[in-house]
C-alpha positions in Angstrom: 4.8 -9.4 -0.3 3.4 -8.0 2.7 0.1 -4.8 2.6 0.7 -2.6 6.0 -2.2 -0.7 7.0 -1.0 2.2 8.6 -4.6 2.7 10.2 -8.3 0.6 10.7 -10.3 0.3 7.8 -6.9 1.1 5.3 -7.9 -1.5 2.9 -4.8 -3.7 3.1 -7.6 -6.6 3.1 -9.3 -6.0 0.0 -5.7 -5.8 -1.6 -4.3 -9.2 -0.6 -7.2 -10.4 -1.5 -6.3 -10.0 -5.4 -3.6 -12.4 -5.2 -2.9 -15.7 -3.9 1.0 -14.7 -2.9 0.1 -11.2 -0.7 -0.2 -11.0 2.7 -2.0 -8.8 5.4 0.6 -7.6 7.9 -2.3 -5.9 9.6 -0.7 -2.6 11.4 2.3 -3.5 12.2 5.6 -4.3 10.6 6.1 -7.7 9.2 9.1 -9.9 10.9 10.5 -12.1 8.4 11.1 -15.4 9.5 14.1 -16.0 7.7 15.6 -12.7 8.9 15.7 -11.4 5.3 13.9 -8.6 4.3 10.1 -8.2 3.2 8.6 -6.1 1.1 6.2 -4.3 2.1 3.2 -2.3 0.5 2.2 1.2 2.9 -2.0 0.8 2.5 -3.6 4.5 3.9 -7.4 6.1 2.9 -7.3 9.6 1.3 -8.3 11.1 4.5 -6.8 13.6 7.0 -6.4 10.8 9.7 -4.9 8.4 7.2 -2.7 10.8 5.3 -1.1 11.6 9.3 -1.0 7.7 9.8 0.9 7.1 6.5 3.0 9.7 6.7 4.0 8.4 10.9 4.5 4.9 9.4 6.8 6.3 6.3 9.0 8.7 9.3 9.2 5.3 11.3 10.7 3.4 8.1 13.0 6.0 7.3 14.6 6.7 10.5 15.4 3.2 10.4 12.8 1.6 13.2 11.7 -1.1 10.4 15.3 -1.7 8.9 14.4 -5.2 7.9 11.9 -4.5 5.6 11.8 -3.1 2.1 9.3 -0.4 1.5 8.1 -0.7 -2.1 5.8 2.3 -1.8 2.5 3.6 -1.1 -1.2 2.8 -2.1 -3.3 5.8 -1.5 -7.2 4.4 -1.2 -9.9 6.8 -2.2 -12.0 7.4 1.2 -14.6 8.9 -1.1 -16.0 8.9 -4.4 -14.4 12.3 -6.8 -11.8 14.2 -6.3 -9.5 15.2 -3.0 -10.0 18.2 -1.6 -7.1 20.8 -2.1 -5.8 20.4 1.4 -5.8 17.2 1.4 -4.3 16.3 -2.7 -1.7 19.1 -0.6 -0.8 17.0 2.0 -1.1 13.7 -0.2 2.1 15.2 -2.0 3.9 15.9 1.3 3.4 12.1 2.5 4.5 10.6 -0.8 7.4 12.5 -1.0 8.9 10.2 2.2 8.4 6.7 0.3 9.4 5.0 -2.9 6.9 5.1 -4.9 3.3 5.9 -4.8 -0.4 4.4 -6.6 -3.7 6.1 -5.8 -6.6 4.1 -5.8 -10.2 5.2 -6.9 -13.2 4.7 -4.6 -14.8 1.3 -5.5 -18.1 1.3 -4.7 -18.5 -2.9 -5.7 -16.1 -3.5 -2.6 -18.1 -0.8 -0.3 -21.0 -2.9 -0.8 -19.9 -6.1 -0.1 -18.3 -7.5 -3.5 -15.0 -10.1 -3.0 -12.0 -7.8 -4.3 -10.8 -10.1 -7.8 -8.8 -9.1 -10.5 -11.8 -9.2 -13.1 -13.5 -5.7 -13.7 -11.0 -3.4 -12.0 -10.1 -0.1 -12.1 -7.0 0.6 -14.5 -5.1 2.2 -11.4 -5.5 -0.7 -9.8 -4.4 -2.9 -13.0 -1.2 -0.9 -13.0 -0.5 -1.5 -9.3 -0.6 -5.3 -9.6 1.2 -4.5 -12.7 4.1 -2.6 -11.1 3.7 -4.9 -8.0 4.2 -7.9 -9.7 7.7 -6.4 -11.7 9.2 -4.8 -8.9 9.1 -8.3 -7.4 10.3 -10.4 -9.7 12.9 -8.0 -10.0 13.4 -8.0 -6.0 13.7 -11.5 -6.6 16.1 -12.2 -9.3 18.6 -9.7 -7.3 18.5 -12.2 -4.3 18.8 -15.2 -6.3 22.8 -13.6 -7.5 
């Protein structure tokens, strides 16, 4: 499974970094080498800037301009500690609205600092995205193997 960034500083790093089978596809779409598809994780920060670059990367998928890869959803990444501003929780709902599914991510402060992103000591919104993550899949994956 591949984390897309859809702008610097996204956090698709700190997120394949919590499992030994996910991969950074950095900004750009992934090319399977087998010409299958891959599924792919959309990685944005709750800000203005990154809500725009999620919601340009989700328009790209959907017009078909990344037809061989399977968007799984959406990982919103706190760009702050508290809540989201009303504008921006407003246009959060817009974006999401153009991709599968969606997870939003508390700030961190342990990975702001430095800390190596593990699985020990996380956030319960992040426990339910490797959660989800990991069924959707296995599920992904039993359909290809009939």
């Amino acid at each position: 499974m591949w984390w897309l960034g859809t702008h610097g500083g996204a956090g698709e790093s700190s997120l394949a970094a919590l499992a030994d089978d996910w991969a950074e596809a950095g900004h750009s779409w992934p090319r399977p080498a087998d010409g299958g598809g891959a599924n792919v994780v959309l990685v944005a920060r709750t800000s203005m800037a990154g809500l725009r670059s999620a919601q340009a990367a989700a328009t790209q998928w959907a017009s078909g301009r990344a037809s061989e890869v399977n968007v799984l959803g959406l990982v919103l990444m706190a760009d702050a500690p508290g809540k989201l501003p009303r504008p921006l929780r407003d246009f959060a709902q817009l974006v999401c609205g153009g991709v599968p599914r969606t997870w939003s991510i508390p700030w961190i402060e342990a990975w702001r600092i430095g800390d190596a992103p593990s699985t020990s000591d996380i956030p319960r919104d992040l426990r339910r995205l490797i959660d989800d993550l990991n069924r959707l899949t296995r599920t992904a994956a039993s359909a290809a193997e009939r």
